[in-house]
Every structure is written in structure tokens, then in C-alpha cells.
N, C-alpha and C positions, 0 to 999 in steps of 0.2 A: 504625452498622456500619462499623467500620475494618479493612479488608483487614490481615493482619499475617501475617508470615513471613521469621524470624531468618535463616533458608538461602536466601531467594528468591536464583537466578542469572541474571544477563546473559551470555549470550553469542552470539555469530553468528559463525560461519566459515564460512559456506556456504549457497545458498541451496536447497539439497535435501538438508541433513541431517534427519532424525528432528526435529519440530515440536513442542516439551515445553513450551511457553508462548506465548502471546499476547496483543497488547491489542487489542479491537476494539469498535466503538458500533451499538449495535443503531440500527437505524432511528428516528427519535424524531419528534414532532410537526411539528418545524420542518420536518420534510421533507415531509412532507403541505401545509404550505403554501405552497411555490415559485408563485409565479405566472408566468403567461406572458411579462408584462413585464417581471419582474424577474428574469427564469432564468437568461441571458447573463451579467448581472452577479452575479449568485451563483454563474457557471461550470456552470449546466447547459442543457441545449440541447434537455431537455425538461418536464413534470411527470408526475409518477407517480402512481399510486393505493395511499397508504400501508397502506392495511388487507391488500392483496393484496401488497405485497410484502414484510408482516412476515409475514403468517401463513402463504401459502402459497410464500414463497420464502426468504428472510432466515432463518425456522425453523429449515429445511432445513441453511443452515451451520453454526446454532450448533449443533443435535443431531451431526451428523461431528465436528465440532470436539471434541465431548463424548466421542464414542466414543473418539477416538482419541488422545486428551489429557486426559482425564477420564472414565473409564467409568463410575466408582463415583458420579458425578453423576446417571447417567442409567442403566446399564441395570438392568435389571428394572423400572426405573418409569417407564417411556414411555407407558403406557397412562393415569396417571394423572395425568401431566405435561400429558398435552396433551388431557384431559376437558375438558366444558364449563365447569365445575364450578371448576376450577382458573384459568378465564381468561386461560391465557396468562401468571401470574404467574412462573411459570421463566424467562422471556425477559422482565422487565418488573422492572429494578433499581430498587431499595428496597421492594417488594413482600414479602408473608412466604415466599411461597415461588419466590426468587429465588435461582439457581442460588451465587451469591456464589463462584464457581471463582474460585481461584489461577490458573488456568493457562489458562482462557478466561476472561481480565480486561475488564472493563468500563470504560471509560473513565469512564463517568458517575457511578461508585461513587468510583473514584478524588479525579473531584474533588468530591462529597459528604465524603467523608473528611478532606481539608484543610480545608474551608471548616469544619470543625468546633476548628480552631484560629482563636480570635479573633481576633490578628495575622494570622494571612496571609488572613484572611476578611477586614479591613479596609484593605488594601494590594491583592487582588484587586477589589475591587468600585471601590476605584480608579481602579485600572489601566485596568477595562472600562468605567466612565462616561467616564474621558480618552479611550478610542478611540473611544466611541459617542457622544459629547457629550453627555452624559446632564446635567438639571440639579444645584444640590447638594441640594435636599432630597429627590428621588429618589435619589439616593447614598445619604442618611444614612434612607430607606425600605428599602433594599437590605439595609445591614450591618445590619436588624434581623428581616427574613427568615432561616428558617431553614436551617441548610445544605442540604438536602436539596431545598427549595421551589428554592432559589436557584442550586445545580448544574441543576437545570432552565432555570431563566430563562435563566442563562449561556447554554445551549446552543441553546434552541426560542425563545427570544426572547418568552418568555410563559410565565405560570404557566397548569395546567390549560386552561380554555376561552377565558380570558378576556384580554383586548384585547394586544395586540404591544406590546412594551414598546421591540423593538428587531429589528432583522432576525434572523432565525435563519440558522447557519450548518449547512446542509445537506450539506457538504464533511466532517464531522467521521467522516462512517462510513469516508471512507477515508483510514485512520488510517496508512498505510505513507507516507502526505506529511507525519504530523507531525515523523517522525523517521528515524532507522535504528540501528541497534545494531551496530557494529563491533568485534568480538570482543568484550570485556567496555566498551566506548566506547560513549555516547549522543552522537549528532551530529543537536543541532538544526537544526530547518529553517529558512531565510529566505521567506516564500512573495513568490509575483510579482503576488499579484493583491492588492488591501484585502479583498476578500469573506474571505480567511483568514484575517487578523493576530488578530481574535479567539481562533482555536483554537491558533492558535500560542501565543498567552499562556496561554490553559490549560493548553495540554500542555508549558508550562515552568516554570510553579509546580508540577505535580503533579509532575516529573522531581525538582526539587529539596526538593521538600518531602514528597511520602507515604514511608512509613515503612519500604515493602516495597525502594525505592531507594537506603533510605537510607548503604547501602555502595559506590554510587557515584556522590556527587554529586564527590567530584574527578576522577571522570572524564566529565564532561558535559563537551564540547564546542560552544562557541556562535560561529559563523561572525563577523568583524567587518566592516564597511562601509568598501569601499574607499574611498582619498583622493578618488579623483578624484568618485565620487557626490557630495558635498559642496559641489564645485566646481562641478559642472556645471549648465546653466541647466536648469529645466522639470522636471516632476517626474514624467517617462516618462523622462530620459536613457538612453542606453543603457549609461551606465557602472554601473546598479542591481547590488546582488550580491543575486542571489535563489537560489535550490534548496530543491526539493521534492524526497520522499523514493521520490518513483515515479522518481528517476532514479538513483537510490544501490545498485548492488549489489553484496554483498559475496561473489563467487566461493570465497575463499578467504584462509585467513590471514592471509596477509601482500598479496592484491591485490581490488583497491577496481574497479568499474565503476562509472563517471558520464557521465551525460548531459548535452551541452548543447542545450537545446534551446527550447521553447516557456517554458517556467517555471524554468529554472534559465540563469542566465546566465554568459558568460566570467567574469565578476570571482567569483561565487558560486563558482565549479569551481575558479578559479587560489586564492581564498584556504584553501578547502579542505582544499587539497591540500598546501598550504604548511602549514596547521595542521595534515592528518595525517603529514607527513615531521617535522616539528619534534618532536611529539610523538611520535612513532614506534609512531602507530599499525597503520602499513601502511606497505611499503616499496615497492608500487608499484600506479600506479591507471591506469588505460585511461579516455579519455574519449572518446564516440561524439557529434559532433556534428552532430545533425540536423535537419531541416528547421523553423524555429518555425512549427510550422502546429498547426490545434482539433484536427486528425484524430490527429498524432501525441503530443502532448501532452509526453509524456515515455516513457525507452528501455521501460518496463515495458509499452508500451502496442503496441511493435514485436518484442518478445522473451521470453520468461523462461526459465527453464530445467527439463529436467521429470527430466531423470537424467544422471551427469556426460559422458556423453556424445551426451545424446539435449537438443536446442534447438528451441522451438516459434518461429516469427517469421514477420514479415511478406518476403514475395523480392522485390516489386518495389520495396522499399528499401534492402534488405540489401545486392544486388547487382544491381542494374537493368540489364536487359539493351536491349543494343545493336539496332538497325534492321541489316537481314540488307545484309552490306557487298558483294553485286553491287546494291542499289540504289540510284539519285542520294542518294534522303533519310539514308543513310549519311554521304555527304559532307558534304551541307546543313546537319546539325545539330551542337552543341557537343558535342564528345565527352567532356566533364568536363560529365556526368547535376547538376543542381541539386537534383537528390533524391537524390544519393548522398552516403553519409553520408563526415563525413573522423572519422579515427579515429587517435588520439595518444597513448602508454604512456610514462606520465614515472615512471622507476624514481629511488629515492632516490639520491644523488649522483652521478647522471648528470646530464652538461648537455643534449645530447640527445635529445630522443621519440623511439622507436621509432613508424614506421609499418602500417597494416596498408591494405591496399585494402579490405576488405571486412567486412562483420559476420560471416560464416561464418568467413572468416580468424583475428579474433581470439578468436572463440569454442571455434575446433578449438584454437588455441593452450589456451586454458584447460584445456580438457579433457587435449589431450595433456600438457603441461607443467607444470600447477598442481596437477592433479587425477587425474595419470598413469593415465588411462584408455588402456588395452590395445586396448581397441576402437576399429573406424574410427568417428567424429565423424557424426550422424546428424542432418539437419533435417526437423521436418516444418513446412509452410510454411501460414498461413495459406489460407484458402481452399483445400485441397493446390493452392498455385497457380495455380488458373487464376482466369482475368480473366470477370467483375467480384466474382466471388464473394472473391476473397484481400482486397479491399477493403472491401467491405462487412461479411464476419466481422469483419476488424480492427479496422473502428467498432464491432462487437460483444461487442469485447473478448475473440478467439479466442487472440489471444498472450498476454494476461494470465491467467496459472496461477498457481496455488499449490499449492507442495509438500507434502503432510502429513508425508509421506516420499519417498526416492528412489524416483523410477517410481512414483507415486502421488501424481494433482494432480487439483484442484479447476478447472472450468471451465465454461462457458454450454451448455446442451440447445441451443441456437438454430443452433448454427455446425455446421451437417450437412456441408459440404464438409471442413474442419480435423478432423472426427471421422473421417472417412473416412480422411483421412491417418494418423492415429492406429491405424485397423484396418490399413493396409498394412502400417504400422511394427511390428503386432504384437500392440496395445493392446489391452487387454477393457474393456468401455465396461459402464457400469452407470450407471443413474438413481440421483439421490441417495434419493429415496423408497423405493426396493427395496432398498436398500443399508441402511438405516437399518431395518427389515425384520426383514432375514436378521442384521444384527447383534446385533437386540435379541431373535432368537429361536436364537440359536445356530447359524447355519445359517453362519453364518462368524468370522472374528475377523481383527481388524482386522492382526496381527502376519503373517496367511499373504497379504494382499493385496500381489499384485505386478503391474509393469506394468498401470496402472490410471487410465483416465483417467472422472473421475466425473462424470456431467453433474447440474449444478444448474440448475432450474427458473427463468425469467431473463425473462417476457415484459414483466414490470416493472422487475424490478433495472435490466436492461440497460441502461433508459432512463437511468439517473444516470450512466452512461459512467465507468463503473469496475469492473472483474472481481475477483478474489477478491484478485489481486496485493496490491490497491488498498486493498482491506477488511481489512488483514491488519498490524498493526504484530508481525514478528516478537522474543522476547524472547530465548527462548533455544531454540537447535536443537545434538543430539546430533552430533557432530561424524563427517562421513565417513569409514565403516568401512575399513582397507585401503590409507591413502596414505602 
């Protein structure tokens, strides 16, 4: 089964325009088997119960996703999609009755598809024995697997039941770190951890090689490794160039947000940047640099955006407030916060950054100036601010949203304080189950849904510490109406 489509388009301008394509990985085996000892180094910090978080959560997104980027996939035949009878096969790629959407794309089809080209199937199996240190006659057992057998192994690190060939990369569902899409531009990732490098290799042969891309592979983008990494002793230097795609967002035409942060480094953001002005992809990028700590991981994890003037995020980073200044502990402590983010706007032939104090500061800028929103700049703040609840949602991944459209995003049933904020702000809140419902029984449509924040079912998901932001490689979104 080869994905094909002569008109497929890239584009990103925005990260709350109209949501007309996707790449995302359903939940897979490999993720079912994270162990305790080995979660930290595979980058999770807990394990999950796979069965419950495909069927009774995971479901959940790909059916929205269908409705509202696919209807003709799913509605009227919801009832028979999800029978006993049918097992699940709509949600279970290369199966017969496998959803095979253009526009809710599977990543595991994808590279099913390639590996069905004999050269790049023998240059892949490669590539992943050199990173896995795999022997050579397990190599030359690999390139005689079939593609389909073998986009599995790739991924779950095992065929069907049977014994681990190689660690599975459990990371692979949150597909918004393999890359990002900058107006019609793919800008690969560098990742920071080795638990990744695997999926980065997959998700750069299928970039350049499936057939749906194949109008822009001169415009893939691939970051290079500064001089000085090379140079430097030990192989944690801190001169690595690394970036992942939870810190890349693209507000607007012509301006880039990037994180520096836990996973993306200065050399990864300065080469970047340097390759999107040369190439002129953007003429100007804001970089939010924040604390490298597990909690914040990257900017998607402190912020997203839910309509051009409305910003979900974390306050007691954004803009960390000060000890009440009639007392001594005012004086006592360093008045330049360690958890206050510094934040820097390098516009194309300017020698000098513009600064911003705060994350609201250059968010209201976006809105006012980028995205000439009329209205005053609205946040609503994890936990609606208060302490300990803004902290704890925000490991629950309360600021990580996803747009399907403007004023209409994807987020966790868990974070009751950040929902409240949402009802202050205005929002009508709806379970994804009920939603999924009324859509598939006429009782609404997805085009009159506004100001909408949808809660997804999460008691599992959560635990892989990644929101929908996360689960979401954007391909191409309808460009904002009105600017």
C-alpha cells in the first residue's frame, strides 16, 4: 500500500490556522514495553498500560482528527468502525480495514512504503544496524524481511510477540520533535538524547524519499554540526547542536519561535537560524531561553497558542513574580529570577536582538503586530495560576494544545484548574466522547464549533509526558483569515 497524491501540499504559517493535514503514530507495541529501568533513558518517567491508552484514549484523537480533516473516513460508519467484530482495524496500519487518510497520515505506513524500494530498503537497514550495532548476518536477515514486517521492527524493536531485536523507540508518537514545516520548508531535527537518533533516521529517509513529498525534497532543510562540537573533549560537550521540534513555532509567515532549552541547544538555534535567513525562509525568529530542566522540556511544554490573541501558559515562568518589596526577603534575593526566561528577536540584517522581558511581552507583540489582532492579548495560565495546581497541570501537559482550528484546541480531561480558566475566558468545554457523538449523529458540525476547548481522556496518555502539541506533526494548515 503506497500513500500517493500528485497535489499533496506543505504548508505552515501559523499555528492556529484551519488543520488540513497531519502526520502522527498511533501508539505501537514498543510502547507497551518501556520498563521501569529503562524509562529515563528512553525519556519517559513513567510506563503506561498500552491497551488502555490505545483503545480508550489515543481512539479518541484519531476519530476528531477524522471528523474534522476527514469526515468522509468516518462519519456514518462509526458504529461499525469501532464493533467488536472490526478489532480495531481503522486505527491498526496495514490492516484491511485501515483508515489509509491522506490527511490523518500514519507515519508507519509511510515508512512501510519506502522500504518497498529495494535500494532505500538496503541503505536503511544499514543505517539502523550502524546505529544499533546490530551483527552482519542479522543485517543481511533484515534486508530479506518484508517491508511491512520490517517498518514494525524499525519502530517496536520486535516483530509480533517475539523476542526484542533491539530497544523500541517509544518517542516516535510525538512526531512534532521529528520536524516542523516552515511555510512550504521541512526543517529536520537534531535530537539531544541517542534514545532518538533512531526515529530521526526514519523520519529523514521518508522526507526524502515517499512519493507524497516528492515536490519538496529541495526544500528540506538539515541543521549542520558546529565546528567547535568536533573539537571539543567528551561527548556531552556543551557545544552539541541539538533541536527538537517541540521547541519550533511558526506564529507566522515571515516569524519563527525557538526554544533554547532542555533539548535544543545555542549552537542547534544559532545554526538554524543562520540557515533560515540565508535561505530566506523567515525573516525573523524570537528565541525563548529557558530553564534546561525534565519539567520544562521544551517552549510547547510552557505555552501554545489557542487563537491569535488568546495564549495558554505556564505564569510562574512566563513572568515570575517578585517577594512583596516592604519585605527583608525582597532585598535578600537575586532579582534576576533563574527561572525567568531571557528572550531574543534576531530580524534578518539586523546586527542587533531586540529584547523582550517577558513571555506575555513577546506573545502580545505577535498577536498585536504579526497577526494584527484588534483585540487586547488574553492569557489564560496554567493551573488559572494558582500554586501548586499551575505546576502540577503543567507536568500534565495543560499548556500543550493543539489547534484543529482557531479557538478550537485539543487538551487533557485531567487539568480541572487550566479548564476553569478556559470557562472564565469564555470557552465551552466538551468531552471528546460526546463530541464524537453529536458529530457523528448530526447534532453538530464541526465548521459552527467555536471557542472550544475539547477535553481528551488522558489517565494513561499523560503519563508519556507529551500533549497533543506533541502528538501532532503539523503538514499543512489553512492560512489565517483576515490579516
Amino acid at each position: 500500500m503506497i500513500l500517493k497524491n500528485e497535489n499533496f501540499e506543505l504548508n505552515i504559517t501559523s499555528e492556529i490556522g484551519t488543520l488540513r493535514s497531519v502526520l502522527i503514530h498511533s501508539p505501537d507495541k514498543g510502547l507497551g514495553r518501556v520498563v521501569p529501568s529503562k524509562a529515563q533513558d528512553w525519556l519517559f518517567e513513567d510506563i503506561v498500560h498500552l491497551k488502555t491508552v490505545r483503545k480508550k484514549e489515543y481512539d479518541y484523537y484519531v476519530k476528531l482528527l477524522m471528523y474534522f480533516l476527514d469526515p468522509e473516513m468516518i462519519k456514518g460508519h462509526l458504529i461499525s468502525i469501532d464493533s467488536d467484530e472490526k478489532n480495531r482495524e481503522f486505527y491498526k496500519p496495514h490492516h484491511s480495514g485501515f483508515h489509509s487518510s491522506l490527511k490523518v497520515i500514519e507515519l508507519e505506513v509511510l515508512l512501510a512504503d519506502i522500504l518497498e524500494v529495494e535500494s532505500i530498503k538496503t541503505k536503511l537497514v544499514a543505517s539502523v544496524c550502524a546505529i544499533e550495532g546490530c551483527s552482519y548476518q542479522f543485517q543481511q536477515q533484515l534486508i530479506e524481511t518484508s517491508p511491512i514486517e520490517l517498518a514494525k521492527i524499525f519502530i517496536s524493536g520486535s516483530l509480533k510477540e517475539g523476542p526484542m531485536m533491539f530497544s523500541p523507540i517509544p518517542n516516535l508518537i510525538f512526531t512534532r520533535d521529528l520536524g516542523i514545516i516552515i511555510n512550504n520548508h521541512i526543517l529536520l531535527n537534531k535530537p539531544a538524547k541517542k534514545a532518538r537518533n533512531r526515529e530521526t533516521l526514519l523520519t529523514k529517509y521518508i522526507f526524502y524519499n515517499h512519493p507524497i513529498f516528492k515536490n519538496y525534497v529541495n526544500n528540506i532543510l538539515e541543521i549542520p554540526n558546529s565546528v567547535q562540537q568536533f573539537l571539543r573533549p567528551g561527548e556531552d560537550n556543551t557545544d552539541k547542536t541539538t533541536l527538537e521540534g517541540g521547541d519550533v513555532m511558526m506564529v507566522s509567515k515571515n516569524h519563527l519561535l525557538m526554544g533554547c532549552s532542555e533539548r535544543t541547544s545555542p549552537n542547534g538555534v544559532n545554526e538554524a537560524i543562520k540557515l533560515l535567513f540565508d535561505m530566506n525562509v523567515v525573516s525573523k525568529v524570537s528565541v525563548i531561553k529557558i530553564p534546561p530542566r525534565r519539567d520544562f522540556m521544551h517552549i510547547d511544554t510552557i505555552f501554545t497558542q489557542v487563537k491569535r490573541n488568546i495564549w495558554v501558559l505556564l505564569g510562574s515562568i512566563s513572568n515570575p513574580t517578585k517577594p512583596n518589596k516592604s519585605e527583608p526577603l525582597y532585598h535578600l534575593t537575586d532579582t534576576n529570577s533563574k527561572d525567568k526566561p531571557e528572550i531574543l528577536q534576531f530580524i534578518k540584517d539586523q546586527k542587533k536582538p531586540n529584547k523582550f522581558d517577558s513571555i506575555e511581552d513577546l506573545l502580545n507583540d505577535v498577536s498585536r503586530n504579526d497577526l494584527n489582532s484588534e483585540e487586547e492579548t488574553e492569557f489564560i495560565y496554567s493551573g488559572n495560576n494558582v500554586f501548586p495546581y499551575d505546576a502540577r497541570e503543567q507536568w500534565t501537559d495543560s499548556c500543550n494544545l493543539l489547534a484543529l482550528k482557531e479557538g478550537v484546541v485539543l487538551g487533557y480531561d485531567r487539568n480541572d484548574k487550566t479548564v476553569e480558566g478556559f470557562v472564565e475566558a469564555g470557552f465551552n468545554i466538551i468531552n471528546a466522547s460526546e463530541l464524537v457523538n453529536r458529530l457523528e449523529n448530526d447534532e453538530l458540525n464541526v465548521n459552527d464549533i467555536e471557542n472550544t476547548l475539547i477535553l481528551m481522556p488522558s489517565a494513561e496518555l499523560s503519563r508519556a509526558r507529551g500533549g497533543f502539541h506533541c502528538m501532532s506533526m503539523p503538514l499543512f494548515r489553512s492560512e489565517i483569515e483576515n490579516l
